[in-house]
C-alpha positions as CSV (number, residue, x, y, z in Angstrom):
1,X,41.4,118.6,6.8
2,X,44.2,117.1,4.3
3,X,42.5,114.3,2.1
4,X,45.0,112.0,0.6
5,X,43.9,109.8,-2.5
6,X,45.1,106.2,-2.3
7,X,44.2,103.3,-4.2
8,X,44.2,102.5,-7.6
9,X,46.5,105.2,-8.6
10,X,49.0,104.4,-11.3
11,X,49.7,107.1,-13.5
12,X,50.3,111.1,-13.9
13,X,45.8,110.7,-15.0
14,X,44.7,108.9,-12.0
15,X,46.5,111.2,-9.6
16,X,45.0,114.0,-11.6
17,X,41.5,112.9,-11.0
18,X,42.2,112.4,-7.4
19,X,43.6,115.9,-7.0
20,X,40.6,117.7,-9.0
21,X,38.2,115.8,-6.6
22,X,40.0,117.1,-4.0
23,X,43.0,115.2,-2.5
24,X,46.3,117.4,-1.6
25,X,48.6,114.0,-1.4
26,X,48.6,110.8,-3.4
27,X,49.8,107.5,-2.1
28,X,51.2,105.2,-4.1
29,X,52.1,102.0,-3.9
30,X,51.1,98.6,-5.3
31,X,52.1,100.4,-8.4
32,X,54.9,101.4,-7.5
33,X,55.7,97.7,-6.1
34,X,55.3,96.0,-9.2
35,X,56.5,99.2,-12.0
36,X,59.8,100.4,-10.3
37,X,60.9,103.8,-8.9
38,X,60.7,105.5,-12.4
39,X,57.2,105.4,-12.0
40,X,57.7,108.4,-9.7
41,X,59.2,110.3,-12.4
42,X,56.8,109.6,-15.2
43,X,53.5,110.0,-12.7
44,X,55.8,113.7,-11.9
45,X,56.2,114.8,-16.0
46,X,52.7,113.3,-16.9
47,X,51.1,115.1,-13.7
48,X,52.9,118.7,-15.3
49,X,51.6,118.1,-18.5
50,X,47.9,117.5,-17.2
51,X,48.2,120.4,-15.0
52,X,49.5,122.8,-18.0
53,X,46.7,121.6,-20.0
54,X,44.0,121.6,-17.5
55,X,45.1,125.9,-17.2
56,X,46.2,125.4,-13.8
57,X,49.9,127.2,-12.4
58,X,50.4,124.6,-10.0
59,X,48.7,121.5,-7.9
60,X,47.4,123.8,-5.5
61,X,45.2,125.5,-8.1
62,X,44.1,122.0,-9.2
63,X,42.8,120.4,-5.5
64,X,38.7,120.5,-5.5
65,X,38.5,122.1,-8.8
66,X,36.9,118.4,-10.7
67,X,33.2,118.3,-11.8
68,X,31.0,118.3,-9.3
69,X,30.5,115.0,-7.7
70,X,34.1,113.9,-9.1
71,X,34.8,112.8,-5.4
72,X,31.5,110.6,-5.3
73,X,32.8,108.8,-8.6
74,X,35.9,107.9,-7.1
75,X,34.7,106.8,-3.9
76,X,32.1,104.7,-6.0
77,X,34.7,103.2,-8.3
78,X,37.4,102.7,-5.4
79,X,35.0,102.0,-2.4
């Protein structure tokens, strides 16, 4: 089943920790509300640069791959 990490997610990092605890979408949008469509793009560049750092090819190899319990912390801080 497709998780999709919403909430609280206003730059390239916070997508990044949703993705490595597991989510295969983000949502955004209160962000995106109040920062402006170029959010998109920086969230896109920042989200590439994480990924080439973290040693991972693409997003796919990224999903699931956080510490374990990353998902608990972000349930925990997010609700």
């Amino acid at each position: 089943m497709p998780l999709i990490g919403v909430g609280g997610i206003a730059s390239a990092s916070d997508a990044y920790a949703k993705i490595r605890a597991g989510a295969c979408l983000v949502q955004l949008y209160t962000a995106l509300v109040f920062t402006g469509p170029h959010l998109v793009s920086e969230i896109k560049k920042g989200l590439a640069d994480l990924l080439s750092a973290g040693g991972f090819a693409s997003i796919a190899d990224a999903i699931g791959s956080g510490p374990d319990g990353a998902a608990d912390q972000i349930c925990a801080t997010y609700g």
